[in-house]
N, C-alpha and C positions, 0 to 999 in steps of 0.2 A: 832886689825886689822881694818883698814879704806879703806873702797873701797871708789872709785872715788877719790881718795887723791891725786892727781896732779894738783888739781885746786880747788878754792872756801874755801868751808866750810870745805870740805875731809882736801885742806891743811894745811890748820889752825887747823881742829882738830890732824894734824898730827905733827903739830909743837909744839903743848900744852903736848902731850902725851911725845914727846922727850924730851921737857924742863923737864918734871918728871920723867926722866928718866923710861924712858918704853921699854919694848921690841919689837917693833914695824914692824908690814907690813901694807906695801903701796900695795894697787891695783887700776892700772888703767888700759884703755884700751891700751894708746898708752906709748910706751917705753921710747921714746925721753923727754917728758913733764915730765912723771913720773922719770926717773932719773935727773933731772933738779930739780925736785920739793924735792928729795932725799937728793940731794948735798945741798942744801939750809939751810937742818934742822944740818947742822955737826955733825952727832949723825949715822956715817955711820958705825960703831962697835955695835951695837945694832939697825938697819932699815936693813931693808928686801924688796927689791922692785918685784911686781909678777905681770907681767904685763897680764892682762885676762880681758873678757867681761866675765861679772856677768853675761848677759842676755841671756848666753849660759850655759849649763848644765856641757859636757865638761868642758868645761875652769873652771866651779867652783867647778866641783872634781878633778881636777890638780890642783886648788888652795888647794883642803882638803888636797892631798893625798902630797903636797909640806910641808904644815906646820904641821903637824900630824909626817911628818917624820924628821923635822928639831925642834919644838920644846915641839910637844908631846901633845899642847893642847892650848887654845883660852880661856882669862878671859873676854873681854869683844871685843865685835863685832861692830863697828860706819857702818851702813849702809849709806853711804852719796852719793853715786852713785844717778845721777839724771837728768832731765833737766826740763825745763820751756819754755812755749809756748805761743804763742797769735793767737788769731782766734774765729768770730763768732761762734758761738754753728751751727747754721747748715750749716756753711761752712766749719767745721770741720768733714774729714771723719771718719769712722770706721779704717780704717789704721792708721789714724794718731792716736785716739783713745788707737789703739790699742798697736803702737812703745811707747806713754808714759806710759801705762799699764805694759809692759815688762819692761822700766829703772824702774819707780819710785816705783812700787809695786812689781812685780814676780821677780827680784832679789832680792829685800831683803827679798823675799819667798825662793827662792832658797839659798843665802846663811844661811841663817839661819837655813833652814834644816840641811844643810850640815854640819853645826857647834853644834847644837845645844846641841849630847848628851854630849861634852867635855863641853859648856859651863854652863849645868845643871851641872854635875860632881863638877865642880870648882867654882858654886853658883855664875854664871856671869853674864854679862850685853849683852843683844840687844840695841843699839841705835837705832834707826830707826828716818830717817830726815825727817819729814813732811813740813807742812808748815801753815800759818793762812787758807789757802785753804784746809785743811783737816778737817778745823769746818765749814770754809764759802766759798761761790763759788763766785765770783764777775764777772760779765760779761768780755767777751774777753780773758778769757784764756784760749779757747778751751779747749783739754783735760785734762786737768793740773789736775783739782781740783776734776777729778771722780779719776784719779789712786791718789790722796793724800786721798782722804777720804777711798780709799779703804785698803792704809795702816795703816790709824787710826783703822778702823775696826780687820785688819788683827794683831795689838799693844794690843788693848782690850782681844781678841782671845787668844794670846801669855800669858797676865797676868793670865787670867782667867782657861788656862788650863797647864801650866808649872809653874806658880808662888808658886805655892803650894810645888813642886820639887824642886825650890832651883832658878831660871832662875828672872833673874831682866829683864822688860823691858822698857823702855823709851821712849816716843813718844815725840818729838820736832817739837814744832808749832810755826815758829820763822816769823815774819816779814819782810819786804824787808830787803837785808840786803847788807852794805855799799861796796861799789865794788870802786877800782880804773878805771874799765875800761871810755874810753873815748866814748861821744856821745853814739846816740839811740841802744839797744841791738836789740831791735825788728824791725826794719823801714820796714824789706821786709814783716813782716808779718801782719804789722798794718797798712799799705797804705791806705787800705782801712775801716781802723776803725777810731773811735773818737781818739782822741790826746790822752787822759789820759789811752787810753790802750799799748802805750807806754812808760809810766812811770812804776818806780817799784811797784809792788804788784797790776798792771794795775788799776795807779792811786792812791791806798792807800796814803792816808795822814798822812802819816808815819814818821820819821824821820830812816836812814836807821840802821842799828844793826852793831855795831863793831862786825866782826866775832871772834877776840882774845876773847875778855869778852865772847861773845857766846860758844867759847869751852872751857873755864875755865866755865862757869857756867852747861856746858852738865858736864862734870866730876864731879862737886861738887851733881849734880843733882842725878849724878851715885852713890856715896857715900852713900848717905841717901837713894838710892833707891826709887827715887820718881816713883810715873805714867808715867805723864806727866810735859812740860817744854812749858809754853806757852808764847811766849814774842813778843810785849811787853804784862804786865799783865791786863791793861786796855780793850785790845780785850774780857779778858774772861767774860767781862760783855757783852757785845755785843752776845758774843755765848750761853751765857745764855737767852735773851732774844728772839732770834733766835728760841731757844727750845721750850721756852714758847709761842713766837706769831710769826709764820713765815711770817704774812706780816707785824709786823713792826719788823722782824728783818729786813726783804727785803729792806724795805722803809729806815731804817739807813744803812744798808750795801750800798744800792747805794746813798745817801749823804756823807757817809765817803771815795766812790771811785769815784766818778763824779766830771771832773774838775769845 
């Protein structure tokens, strides 16, 4: 099952699991995108589209109470439901704060509850989507980087008290990551910031991540049952150093994101 699967990395990991012939649900919020993004994968004898907001409690035990009675049980759960933001740290409110808190971190609290004792049962997998913002906070992304780090914490948690029961969990710390769309994503929200918090990964000097290779390597990840999936690998020196001296991880974190 892959939430947020009608756009981005959801779709893509959605297309990867069909190609391997998977049994597969799609959850997204809106209907129209999500069976669009359905029809795409031609794998509609085995795809299940359920259209729900994770961020509601409802809607994600009608998503349990859908797939429990149509297929009995969840091997592996892709939390990809999410968004990304830009915004001074204190011109960023507690509400706003609060709305990425609810996508990025307490749904994939909430679905995973909900899933969780069938996918201990069947010795599964949590993905959970994070991002290089879950080891480092780089100026100008508002709240982005307190609900990522809070679901690295929330992945740690998962390992350390369900791993022992049989429950694989995965935390994925990917980089900006390559988009067709056209022109600035952010413009209304960075008017008033520096330039380079309108580039990807606000600013990271990055080259962007093919999302296909990214969900074939989440799956291969899944296999061996790793931790974590941190890409690109290079960063994890960086987050290392970070741990050991937080002002010269500071001092390279903002050379690596400063145009």
């Amino acid at each position: 099952m892959v939430t947020g699967a009608s756009a981005g990395l959801g779709l893509h990991m959605s297309t990867v699991l069909a190609n391997r012939q998977a049994r597969l649900v799609m959850v997204a919020r809106r209907a129209e995108p999500l069976q669009q993004a359905a029809d795409s994968l031609n794998s509609s004898d085995n795809t299940l589209c359920l259209t729900a907001d994770v961020t509601n409690q409802h809607d994600v035990q009608r998503v349990r109470s859908t797939i429990t009675e149509k297929f009995g049980r969840v091997d592996l759960l892709c939390n990809c439901a999410g968004k990304s933001t830009r915004g001074a740290i204190l011109e960023t409110s507690a509400e706003d704060f609060q709305q990425l808190m609810d996508v990025n971190f307490l749904a994939a609290v909430r679905m995973t509850q909900a899933f969780a004792p069938t996918l201990i049962e069947q010795q599964g997998h949590v993905v959970n989507i994070g991002s290089l913002a879950s080891k480092l906070a780089p100026r100008y992304l508002g709240g982005y980087p307190a609900s990522k780090f809070a679901l690295a914490a929330y992945s740690q948690q998962l390992r350390m008290e369900l791993g022992p029961e049989g429950l694989h969990t995965l935390l994925v710390c990917p980089g900006p990551i390559a988009r067709n769309e056209e022109g600035p994503r952010y413009s209304e929200q960075s008017r008033n910031l520096p330039d380079e918090a309108n580039r990807p990964g606000g600013g990271a000097k990055l080259k962007g991540i093919d999302p296909d290779w990214l969900a074939g390597k989440i799956l291969d990840a899944c296999e061996q049952r790793k931790p974590e999936l941190v890409v690109p690998w290079k960063v994890r020196l960086l987050c290392s150093i970070a741990q050991l001296s937080p002002k010269l991880g500071d001092w390279l974190l903002y050379k690596s994101t400063s145009g």
